[in-house]
N, C-alpha and C positions, 0 to 999 in steps of 0.2 A: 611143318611149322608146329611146335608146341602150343597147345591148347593154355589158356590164361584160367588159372583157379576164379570161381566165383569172386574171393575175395579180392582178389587183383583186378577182375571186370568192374567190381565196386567202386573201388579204391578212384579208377581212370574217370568214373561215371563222373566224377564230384569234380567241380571245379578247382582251382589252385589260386590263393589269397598270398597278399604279403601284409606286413606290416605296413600301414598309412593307406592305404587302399582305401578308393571310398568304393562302396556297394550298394544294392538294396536288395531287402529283404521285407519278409512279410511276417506282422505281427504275432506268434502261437500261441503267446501266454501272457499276461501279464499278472504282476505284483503291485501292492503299493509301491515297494523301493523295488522293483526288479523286474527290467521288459526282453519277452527272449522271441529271438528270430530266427527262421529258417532264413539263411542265406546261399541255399546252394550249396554249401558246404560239407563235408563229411561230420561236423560237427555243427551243434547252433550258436548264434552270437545272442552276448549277454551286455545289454544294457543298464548298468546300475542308474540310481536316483541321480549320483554326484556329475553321474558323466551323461545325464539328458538336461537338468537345468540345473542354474545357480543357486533355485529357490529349493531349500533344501523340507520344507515342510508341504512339499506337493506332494499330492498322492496319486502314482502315474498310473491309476486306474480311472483316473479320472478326466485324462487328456488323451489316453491310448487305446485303443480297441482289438479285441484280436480279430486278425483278416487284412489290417492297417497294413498298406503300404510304408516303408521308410528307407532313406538315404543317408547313409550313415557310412562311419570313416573304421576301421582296422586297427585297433589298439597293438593288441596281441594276438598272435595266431593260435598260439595256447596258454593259457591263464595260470597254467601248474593241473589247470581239473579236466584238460581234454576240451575246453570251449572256449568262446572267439571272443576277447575283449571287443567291445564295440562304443563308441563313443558319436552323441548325437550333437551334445553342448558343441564342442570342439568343432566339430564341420560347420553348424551352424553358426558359431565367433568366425570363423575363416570367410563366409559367405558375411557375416555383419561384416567385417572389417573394409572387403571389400566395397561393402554397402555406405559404410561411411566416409570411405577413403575417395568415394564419388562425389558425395555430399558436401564434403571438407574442399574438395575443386572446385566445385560446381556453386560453393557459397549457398545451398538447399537448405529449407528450412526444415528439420525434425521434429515428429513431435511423441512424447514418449510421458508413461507417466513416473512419478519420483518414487524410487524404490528405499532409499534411504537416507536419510539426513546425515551427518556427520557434524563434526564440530567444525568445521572448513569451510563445509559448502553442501550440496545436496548429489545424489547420484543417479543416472536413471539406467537402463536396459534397452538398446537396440538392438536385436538380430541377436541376441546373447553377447552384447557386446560394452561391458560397463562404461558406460559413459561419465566423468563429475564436470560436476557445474560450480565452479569459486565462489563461495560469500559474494565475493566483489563483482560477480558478474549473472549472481541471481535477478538480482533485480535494479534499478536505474537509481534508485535511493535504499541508504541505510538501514539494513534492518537487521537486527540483534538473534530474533528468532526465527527458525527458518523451523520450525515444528509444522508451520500452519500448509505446507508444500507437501506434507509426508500424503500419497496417496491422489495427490493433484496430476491432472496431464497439464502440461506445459508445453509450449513451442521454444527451440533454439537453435543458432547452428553450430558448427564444429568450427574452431578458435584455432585449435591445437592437433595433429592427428601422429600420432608417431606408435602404432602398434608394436613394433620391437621393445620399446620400453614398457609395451601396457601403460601408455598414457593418450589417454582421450578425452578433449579439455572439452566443454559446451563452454556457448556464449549466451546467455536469456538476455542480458542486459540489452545489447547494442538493438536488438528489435523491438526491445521497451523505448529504445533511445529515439530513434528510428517512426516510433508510431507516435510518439508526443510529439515530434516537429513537424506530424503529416495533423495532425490536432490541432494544435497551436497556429499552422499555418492555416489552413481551415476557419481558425477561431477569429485570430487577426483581422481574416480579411470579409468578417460582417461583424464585429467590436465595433461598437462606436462609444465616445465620449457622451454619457446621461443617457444609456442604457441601462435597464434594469435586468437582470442575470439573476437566475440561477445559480448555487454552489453549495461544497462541499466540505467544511471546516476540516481541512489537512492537519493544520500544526497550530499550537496555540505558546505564545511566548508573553514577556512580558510588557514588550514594546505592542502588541496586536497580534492577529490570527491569520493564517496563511489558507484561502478560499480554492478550490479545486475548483475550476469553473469549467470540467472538462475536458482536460487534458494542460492547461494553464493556468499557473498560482497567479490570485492576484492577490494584494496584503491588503485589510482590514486594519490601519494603523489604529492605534488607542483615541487619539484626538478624533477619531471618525467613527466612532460607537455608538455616540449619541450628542444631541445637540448641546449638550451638558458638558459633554468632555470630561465629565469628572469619573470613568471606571477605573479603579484604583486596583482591581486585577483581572483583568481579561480573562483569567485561566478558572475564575470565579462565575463568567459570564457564561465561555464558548467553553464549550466539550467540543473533543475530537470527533467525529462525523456528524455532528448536527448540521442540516439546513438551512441555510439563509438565502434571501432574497435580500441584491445587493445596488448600491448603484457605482458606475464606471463611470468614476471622478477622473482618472487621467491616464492617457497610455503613453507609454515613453519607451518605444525601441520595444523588448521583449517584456518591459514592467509595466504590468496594471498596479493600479492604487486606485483601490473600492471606498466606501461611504456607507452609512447606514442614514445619514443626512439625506431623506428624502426632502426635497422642496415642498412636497404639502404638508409637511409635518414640522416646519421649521416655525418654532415660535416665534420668531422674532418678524415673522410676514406683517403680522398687525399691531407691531409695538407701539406706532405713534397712537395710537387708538387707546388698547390695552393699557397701555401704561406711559399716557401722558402725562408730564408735570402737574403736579397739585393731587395727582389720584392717591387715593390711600387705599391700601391693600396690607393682605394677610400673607404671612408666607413664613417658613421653618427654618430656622438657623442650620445652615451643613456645615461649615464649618466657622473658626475663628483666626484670628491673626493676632497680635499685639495692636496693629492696629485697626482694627475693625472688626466685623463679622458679616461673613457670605449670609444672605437671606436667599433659598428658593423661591420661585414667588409662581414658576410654574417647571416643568419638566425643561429643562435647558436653559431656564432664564435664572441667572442669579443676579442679585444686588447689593452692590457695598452699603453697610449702615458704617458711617466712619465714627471710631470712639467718641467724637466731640458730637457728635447726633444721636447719640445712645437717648442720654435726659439732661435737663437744663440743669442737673449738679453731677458734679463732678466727676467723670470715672474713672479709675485708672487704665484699665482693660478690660475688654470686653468678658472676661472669663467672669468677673466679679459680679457681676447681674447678670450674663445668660447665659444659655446651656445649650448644648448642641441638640437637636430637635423640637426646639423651644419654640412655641408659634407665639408670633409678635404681631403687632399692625403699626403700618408705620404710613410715612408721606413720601413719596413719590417730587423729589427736590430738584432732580438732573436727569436728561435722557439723552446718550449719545448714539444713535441707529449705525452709524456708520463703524462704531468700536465695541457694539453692544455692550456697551456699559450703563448699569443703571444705579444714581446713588438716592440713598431711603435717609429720612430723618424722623426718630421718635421725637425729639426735642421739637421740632415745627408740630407735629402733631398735640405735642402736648402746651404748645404756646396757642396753638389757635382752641383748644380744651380751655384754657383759660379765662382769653379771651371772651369766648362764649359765658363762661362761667361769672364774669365782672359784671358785663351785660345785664 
């Protein structure tokens, strides 16, 4: 039997690879951009930066050690320089894929953080496995900017799964969707009618302000601002996340309608008192009409002086002798509690002025 040259005993020692082969080997060197392994092989496997992760500004001295075990897949058997393509990304997408094609079954929730935003939607990374997430299904309401995600962990699960096409949709929304009606149902069912809450000024419009109250808007109509009724722009009042402390004027099916009308603060409790017939009082003109002008007389209380009760001569309109924040005293002529309407007369004031004066 012929004796085998050393070189040929060598040759036999080393194992025999093919291309897609996965292996392991052990760490002997590493680079920033360049990781090399003993595999067993007559030559060593070369791991570039592109072909261990997506993140091209990593530095694999900094994730890799020499002595490190790895599991890694057969690019090339030779590269054109005598050494082993190796590829770590690739093995580990093929074990993500799997990984989400479980998840994607199994309706599992992920949770991963956002690696890049896009004009679309946002993207993240599992098991090296690019995930996107649609505008439309980031979040359960509209939002224009999705900057504020870049860098955030998030939960979602898999919507979409079709790896052949390298398409891997996320869902965030529907467990946005999903946690507000486990909220709301929660909320419901200790909500009562003339409770005072807690919230969180969500949306501010011109009709009133949309209140967070913890997983359930309730609206803040304009007419419920104040006992006055007169805010002439909300958007003037409420900024977006201010606090309020609110009261739960009525619930109807899934809609609350709030109040800022607390009962001890309603002027009008002690009106037959305050402001019974014959009282003369002081109070600021808010606004006018053609025919009259609104007198405040306190914080929610206003009172018609009607043109023909201005003065005992003549006036056309009220614009021609008064001004708007104009402090007047007048008399207290009508009181209706049940329409809170209150009307004032300078003319009686100034007939009983007279009177005294004759005297």
């Amino acid at each position: 039997m012929s004796e085998l040259s050393f070189e040929q005993m060598l040759e036999e020692s080393f194992k025999t690879i093919h291309n897609g082969e996965v292996v392991e080997g052990t760490v002997i060197d590493v680079k920033p951009d360049e990781i090399i392994l003993n595999i067993g092989y007559k030559a060593d496997g070369i791991i570039t930066k592109s072909e261990y992760s997506n993140d091209q500004s990593l530095d694999l001295t900094t994730v890799v050690s020499v002595g490190d075990t790895m599991t890694v897949k057969v690019l090339k058997v030779n590269d054109g320089e005598g050494q082993v393509l190796l590829t770590y990304k690739r093995l580990a997408a093929e074990k993500g894929n799997e990984r989400l094609r479980e998840a994607y079954e199994n309706h599992e929730v992920l949770k991963a953080t956002v690696t890049q935003i896009l004009g679309g939607g946002i993207c993240t990374t599992v098991d090296e496995v690019r995930v996107f997430i649609p505008a439309s299904l980031v979040s359960d309401s509209y939002e224009k900017d999705l900057s504020k995600y870049e860098g955030q962990e998030i939960e979602f699960v898999i919507s979409e799964f079709n790896p052949r096409r390298n398409r891997v949709i996320g869902d965030r929304r529907q467990l946005l969707v999903a946690e507000r009606a486990e909220k709301q149902k929660e909320l419901f069912a200790k909500l009562n009618v003339g409770d005072t809450v807690e919230g969180t000024v969500k949306n501010v419009t011109d009709f009133g302000a949309f209140v967070d109250l913890g997983g359930v808007d309730g609206l803040l109509h304009i007419s419920e601002m104040s006992w006055g009724g007169r805010v002439d722009n909300p958007k003037k009042v409420f900024h977006v996340g201010d606090t309020l402390k609110v009261l739960v004027k009525d619930i109807h099916d899934t809609k609350i309608a709030l109040s800022l009308k607390f009962p001890e603060t309603n002027p009008w409790v002690n009106a037959a008192e305050d402001f019974a017939v014959g009282t003369v009082v002081t109070g600021k003109v808010a606004r006018m009409t053609d025919f009259g002008a609104f007198v405040e007389l306190a914080p929610g209380v206003d009172a018609l002086l009607h043109v023909s009760q201005i003065s005992r001569a003549h006036v056309e309109k009220p614009s021609d002798v008064l001004a708007i924040g104009q402090e007047i005293t007048a008399k207290i002529v009508d009181l209706n509690e049940a329409e809170k309407k209150i009307s004032l007369s300078m003319k009686a004031l100034e007939a009983d002025n007279a009177g005294e004066t004759e005297e």
